[in-house]
C-alpha positions in Angstrom: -160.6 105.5 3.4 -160.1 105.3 6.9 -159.3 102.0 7.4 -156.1 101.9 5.8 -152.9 103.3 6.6 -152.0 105.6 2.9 -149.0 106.9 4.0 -147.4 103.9 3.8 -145.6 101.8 0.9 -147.5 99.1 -0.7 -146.9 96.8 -3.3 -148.6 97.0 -6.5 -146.6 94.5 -8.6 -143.9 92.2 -9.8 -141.1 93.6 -11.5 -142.2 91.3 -14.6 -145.7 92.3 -14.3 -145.2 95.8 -15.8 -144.0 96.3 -19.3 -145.0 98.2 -22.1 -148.4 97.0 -22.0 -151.1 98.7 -19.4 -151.4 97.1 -16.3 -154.5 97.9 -14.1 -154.3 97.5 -10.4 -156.6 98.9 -7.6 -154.2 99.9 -4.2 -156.2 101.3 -1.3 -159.4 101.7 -3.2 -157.4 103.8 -5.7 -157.2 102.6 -9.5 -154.0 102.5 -10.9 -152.3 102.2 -14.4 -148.8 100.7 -14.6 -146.4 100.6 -17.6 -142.7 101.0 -18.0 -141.5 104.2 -20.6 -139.4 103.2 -23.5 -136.1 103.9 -20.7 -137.4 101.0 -18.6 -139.0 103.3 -16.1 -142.1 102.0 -13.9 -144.6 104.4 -14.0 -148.0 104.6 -11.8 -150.9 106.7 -12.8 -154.6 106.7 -11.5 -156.4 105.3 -14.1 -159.1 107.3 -15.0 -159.1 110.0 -17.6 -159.9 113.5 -16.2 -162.8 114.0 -18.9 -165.3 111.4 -18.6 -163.3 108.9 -16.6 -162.4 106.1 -19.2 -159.8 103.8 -17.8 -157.0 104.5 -19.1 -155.6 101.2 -18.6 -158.2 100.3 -21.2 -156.4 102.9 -23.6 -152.7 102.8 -25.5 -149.2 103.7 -25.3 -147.8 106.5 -28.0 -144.4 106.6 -26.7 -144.2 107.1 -23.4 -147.6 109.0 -23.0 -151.2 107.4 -22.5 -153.8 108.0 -25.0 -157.5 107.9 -23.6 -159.1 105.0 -26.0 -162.5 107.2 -25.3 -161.4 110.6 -26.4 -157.9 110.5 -27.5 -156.8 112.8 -24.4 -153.0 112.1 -24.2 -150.7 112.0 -20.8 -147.5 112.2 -19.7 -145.7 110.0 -17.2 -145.9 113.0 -14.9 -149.9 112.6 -14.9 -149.7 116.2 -16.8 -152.6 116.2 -19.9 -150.2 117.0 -22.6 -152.9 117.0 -26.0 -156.5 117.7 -26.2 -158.2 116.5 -29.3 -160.1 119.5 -31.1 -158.4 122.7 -29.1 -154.8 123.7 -28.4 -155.4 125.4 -24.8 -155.1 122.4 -22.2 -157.4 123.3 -19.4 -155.0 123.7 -16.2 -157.1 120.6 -14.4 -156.5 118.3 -17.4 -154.0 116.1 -15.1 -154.5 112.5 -13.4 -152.7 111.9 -10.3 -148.8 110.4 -10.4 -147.8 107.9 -7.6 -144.0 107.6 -6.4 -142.6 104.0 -7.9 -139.7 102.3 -6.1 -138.6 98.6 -7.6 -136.6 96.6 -5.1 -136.5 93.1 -4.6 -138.0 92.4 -7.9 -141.5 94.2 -6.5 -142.9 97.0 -7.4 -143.6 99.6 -4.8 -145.9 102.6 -4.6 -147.3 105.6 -2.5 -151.0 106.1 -2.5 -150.9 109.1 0.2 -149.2 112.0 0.4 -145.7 112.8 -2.1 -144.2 114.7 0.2 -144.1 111.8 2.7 -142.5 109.2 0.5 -139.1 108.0 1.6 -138.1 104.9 0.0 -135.2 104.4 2.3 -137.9 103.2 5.1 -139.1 100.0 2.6 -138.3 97.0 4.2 -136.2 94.3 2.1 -136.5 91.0 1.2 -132.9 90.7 -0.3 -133.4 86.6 -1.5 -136.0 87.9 -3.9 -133.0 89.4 -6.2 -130.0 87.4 -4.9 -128.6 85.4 -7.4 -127.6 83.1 -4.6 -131.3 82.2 -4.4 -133.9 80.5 -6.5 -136.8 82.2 -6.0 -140.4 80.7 -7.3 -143.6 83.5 -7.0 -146.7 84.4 -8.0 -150.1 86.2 -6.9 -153.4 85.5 -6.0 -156.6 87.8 -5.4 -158.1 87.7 -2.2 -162.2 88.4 -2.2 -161.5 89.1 1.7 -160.2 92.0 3.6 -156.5 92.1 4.2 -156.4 92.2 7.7 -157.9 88.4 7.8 -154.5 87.7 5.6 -151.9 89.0 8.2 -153.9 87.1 11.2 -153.6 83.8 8.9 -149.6 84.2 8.1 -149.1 85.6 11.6 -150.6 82.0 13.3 -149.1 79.1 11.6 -150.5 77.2 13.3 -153.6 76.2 10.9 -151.1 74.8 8.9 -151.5 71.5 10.6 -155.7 71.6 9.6 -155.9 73.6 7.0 -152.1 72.3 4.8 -152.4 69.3 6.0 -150.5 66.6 3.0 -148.3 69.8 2.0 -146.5 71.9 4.8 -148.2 70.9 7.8 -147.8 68.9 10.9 -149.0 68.1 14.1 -145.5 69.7 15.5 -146.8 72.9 14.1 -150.2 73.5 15.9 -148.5 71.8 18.9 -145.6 73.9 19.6 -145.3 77.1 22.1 -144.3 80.6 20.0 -142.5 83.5 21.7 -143.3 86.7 20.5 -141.6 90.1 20.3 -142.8 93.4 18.9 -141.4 96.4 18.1 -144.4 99.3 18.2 -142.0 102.1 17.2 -140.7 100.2 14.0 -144.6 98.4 13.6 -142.4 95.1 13.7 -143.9 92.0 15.2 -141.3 88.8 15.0 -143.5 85.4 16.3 -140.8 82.2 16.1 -141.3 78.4 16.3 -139.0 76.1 17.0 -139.5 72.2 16.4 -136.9 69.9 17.2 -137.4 65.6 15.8 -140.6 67.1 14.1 -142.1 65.3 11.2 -140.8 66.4 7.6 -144.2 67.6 5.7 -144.3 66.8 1.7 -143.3 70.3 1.0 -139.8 69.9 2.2 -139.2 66.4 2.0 -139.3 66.3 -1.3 -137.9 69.7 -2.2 -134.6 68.4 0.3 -134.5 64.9 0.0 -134.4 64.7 3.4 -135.9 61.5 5.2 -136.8 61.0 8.8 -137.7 63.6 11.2 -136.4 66.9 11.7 -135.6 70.4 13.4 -137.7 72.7 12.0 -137.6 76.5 12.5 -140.2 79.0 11.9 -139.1 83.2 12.3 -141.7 85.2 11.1 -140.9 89.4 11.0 -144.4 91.3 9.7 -143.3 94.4 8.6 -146.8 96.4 9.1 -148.3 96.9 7.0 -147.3 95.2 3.4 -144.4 92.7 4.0 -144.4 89.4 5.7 -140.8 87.3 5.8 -140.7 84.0 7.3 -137.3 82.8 7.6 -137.4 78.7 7.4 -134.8 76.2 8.5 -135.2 72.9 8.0 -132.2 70.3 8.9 -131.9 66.2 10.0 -132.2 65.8 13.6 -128.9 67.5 15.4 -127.5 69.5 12.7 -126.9 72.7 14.6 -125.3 75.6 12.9 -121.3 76.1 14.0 -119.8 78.6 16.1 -119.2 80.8 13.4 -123.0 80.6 11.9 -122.1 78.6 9.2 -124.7 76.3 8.6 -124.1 74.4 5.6 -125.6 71.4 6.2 -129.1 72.8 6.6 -131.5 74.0 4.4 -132.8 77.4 4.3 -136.6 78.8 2.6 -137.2 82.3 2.6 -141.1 82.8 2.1 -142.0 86.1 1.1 -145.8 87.7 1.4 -146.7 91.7 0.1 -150.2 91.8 1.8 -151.7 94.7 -0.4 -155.3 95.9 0.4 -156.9 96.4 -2.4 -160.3 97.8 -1.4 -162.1 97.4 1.8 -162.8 94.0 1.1 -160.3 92.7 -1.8 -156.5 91.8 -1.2 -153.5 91.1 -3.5 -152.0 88.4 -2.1 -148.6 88.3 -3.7 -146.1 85.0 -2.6 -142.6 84.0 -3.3 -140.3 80.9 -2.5 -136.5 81.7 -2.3 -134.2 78.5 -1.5 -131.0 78.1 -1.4 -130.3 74.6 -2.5 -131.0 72.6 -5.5 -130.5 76.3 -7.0 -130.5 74.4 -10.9 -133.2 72.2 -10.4 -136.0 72.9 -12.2 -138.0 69.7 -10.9 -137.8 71.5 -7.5 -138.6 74.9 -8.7 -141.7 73.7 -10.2 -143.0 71.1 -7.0 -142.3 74.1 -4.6 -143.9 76.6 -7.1 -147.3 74.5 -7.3 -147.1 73.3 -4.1 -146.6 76.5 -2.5 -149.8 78.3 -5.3 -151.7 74.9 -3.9 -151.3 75.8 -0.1 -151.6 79.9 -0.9 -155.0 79.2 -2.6 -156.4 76.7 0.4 -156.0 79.9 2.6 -157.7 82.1 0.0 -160.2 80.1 -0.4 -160.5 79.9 3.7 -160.4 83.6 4.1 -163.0 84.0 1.1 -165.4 81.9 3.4 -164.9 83.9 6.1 -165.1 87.0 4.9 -168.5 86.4 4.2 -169.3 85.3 7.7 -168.0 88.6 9.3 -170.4 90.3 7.2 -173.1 88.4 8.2 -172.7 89.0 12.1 -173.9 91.6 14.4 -172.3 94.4 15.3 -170.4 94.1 18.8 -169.4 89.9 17.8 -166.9 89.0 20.0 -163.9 86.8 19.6 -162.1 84.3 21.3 -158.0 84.7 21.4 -155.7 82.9 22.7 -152.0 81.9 23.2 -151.0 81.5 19.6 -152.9 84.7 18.5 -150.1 87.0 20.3 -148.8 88.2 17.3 -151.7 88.8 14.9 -153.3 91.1 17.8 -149.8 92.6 18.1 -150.3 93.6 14.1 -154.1 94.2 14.6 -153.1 97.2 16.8 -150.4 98.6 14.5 -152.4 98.6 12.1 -154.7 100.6 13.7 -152.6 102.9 15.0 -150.8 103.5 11.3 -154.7 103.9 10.0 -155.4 106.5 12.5 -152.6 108.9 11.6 -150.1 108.0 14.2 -146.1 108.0 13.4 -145.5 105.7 10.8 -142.7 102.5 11.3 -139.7 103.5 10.4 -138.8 100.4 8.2 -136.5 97.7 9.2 -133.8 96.1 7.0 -134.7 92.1 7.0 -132.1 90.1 8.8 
C-alpha cells in the first residue's frame, strides 16, 4: 500500500477498548484482532485464520489462545498455530502474523510494517491522557474519508468559525494570522494562534465560567503521521502567565487526535479532552464530552462529503492554497516523504 507510511506507529485503540473480548480493527488496510491475555497483556494479530481465512475476531478466547469459530484452528499470542483439529503434525505455515503492541497514554499502539524496525522509544506522548492531574473526556469516530483530508482539517482551524460555529468557533479564529514552524527531520509541524479580547465560544464559556472576552491561544504540534496535540489556553483579558510560568489563573485544554488510516479511504478518528480545572465535575466532563463528539462529528460528516467529491474529479484538479494552509502542506509533504521510504521522524516528546 503505497500510500501510507507502515513503518511507522499507529494507533489501533483505547486502552479500555481491548479486553478479553475480540476486538476487530483494520490499520493500514491490514485486519487486526485485539485482546488482552489473562496477565493483562495487549495482544495484536491479523485476523484471518491461515486455512480458509475466517476472522478470527469472529472466533473465541480458550485461555490466552484464539480458536477459529470455522475450524477450531487454535493460536497463540505469538501468531504460532498451536492445534489442528483432526492431525497432530502442524503444518510449518500454520501461523498469522503478530504486530508489536506498546500502551502509553491510555492508547494502544501498534506496528503494521517491519518488526525489526519497531522502537517504541520514538512514540510521541500525550502525557495529560494518563496524568491524574488531568480529566480527560474521549472517544472515537469512523471517518468514511481518507486520512490525509483529517490532518488538513485539524492543521487549519480556521473552519472552526463556519463549520463549529455555536460550539468552539469565532470570528477571531478564521481572522487571525498563524506562524508556522516545521521540523522535516523529526516530521513535526507546530502552527500557533494567538487571540487576545477574542470572544469566548460556548465550549469554553461554559466549561470555565468565564464571561466576557478573552485571550485565547491555539499551539498545535502534528506529529506525522498519527498524533495531533493542540495545546489550548484560554484566560480573561490580561491574565498573563508570571515570570516563573506559573499560570494559575488561566485555563489550560489539552485536545488530543490519533489520525489512524484505516484503508485508503476509511479513518479512525480517535479524540480526547484533557482539562485541568473543574477536575471533579462531572457536569463539565459530560458538556465538554458531547460538545467536543458534537463538533468531531460536524467535521466527519464534512470530510465524508468531500471525500466523495475528490473522487468524482479529474485527474490533474488543481487546488487553491493559501496563507492559513502553511501547515497542512507542511504535513502533506511529510507524509509523502515517510510513504516513499524516506528516514522516518525520530519522535518528539510533547511539551
Amino acid at each position: 500500500m503505497t500510500s501510507f507510511a507502515r513503518n511507522q506507529w499507529y494507533v489501533a485503540a483505547y486502552g479500555r477498548e481491548v479486553g478479553r473480548d475480540l476486538l476487530a480493527r483494520t490499520v493500514l488496510g491490514e485486519p487486526l484482532v485485539l485482546y488482552r491475555t489473562e496477565e493483562g497483556e495487549a495482544v495484536a494479530l491479523a485476523d484471518r485464520c491461515v486455512h480458509r481465512r475466517f476472522p478470527l475476531s469472529e472466533s473465541r478466547l480458550d485461555g490466552d489462545r484464539i480458536v477459529c469459530g470455522y475450524h477450531g484452528f487454535t493460536y497463540a499470542p505469538d501468531g504460532d498455530c498451536v492445534y489442528v483439529p483432526g492431525q497432530r503434525r502442524i503444518p510449518r505455515t500454520a501461523r498469522v502474523a503478530s504486530y508489536p503492541v506498546v500502551e502509553q497514554d491510555s492508547f494502544v499502539w501498534v506496528w503494521i510494517g517491519d518488526r525489526a524496525l519497531a522502537d517504541a522509544t520514538v512514540i510521541p506522548r500525550a502525557p495529560w491522557l494518563a496524568d491524574p492531574g488531568w480529566t480527560t473526556v474521549s472517544g472515537m469516530e469512523p471517518l468514511d474519508a481518507r486520512y490525509g483530508l483529517l490532518v488538513d482539517n485539524l492543521l487549519d482551524l480556521s473552519h472552526e468559525t463556519y463549520l463549529h460555529g455555536g460550539y468552539i468557533g469565532t470570528p477571531e479564529v478564521a481572522e487571525t494570522p498563524i506562524t508556522t514552524e516545521v521540523d522535516e527531520e523529526a516530521g513535526v509541524v507546530r502552527v500557533s494562534r494567538h487571540m487576545h479580547g477574542a470572544e469566548c465560544p460556548p465550549f469554553y464559556s461554559k466549561s470555565t465560567g468565564i464571561e466576557g472576552r478573552i485571550d485565547r491561544f491555539q499551539d498545535i504540534e502534528y506529529h506525522a503521521p498519527c498524533l495531533y496535540l493542540l495545546h489550548s489556553r484560554i484566560a480573561p483579558v490580561g491574565v498573563t502567565p508570571g515570570p516563573d510560568g506559573e499560570d494559575g489563573r488561566a485555563f489550560h485544554v489539552e485536545v488530543v487526535y490519533a489520525i489512524t488510516p484505516s484503508t485508503e479511504n476509511t479513518t479512525y478518528d480517535f479524540w480526547a479532552v484533557a482539562r485541568d480545572f473543574a477536575r471533579d465535575d462531572d457536569e463539565v466532563s459530560a458538556f465538554l464530552r458531547d460538545s467536543n463528539r458534537t463538533v468531531v462529528l460536524q467535521d466527519v460528516e464534512a470530510l465524508n462529503v468531500l471525500e466523495k467529491v475528490i473522487a468524482t474529479e479529474p485527474d490533474g484538479y488543481q487546488e487553491l492554497s493559501i496563507n492559513i494552509d502553511t501547515g497542512g502542506l507542511a504535513a502533506r509533504r511529510i507524509l509523502a516523504r515517510l510513504a516513499a521510504g524516506e528516514q522516518a521522524p525520530a519522535g518528539a516528546v510533547a511539551r
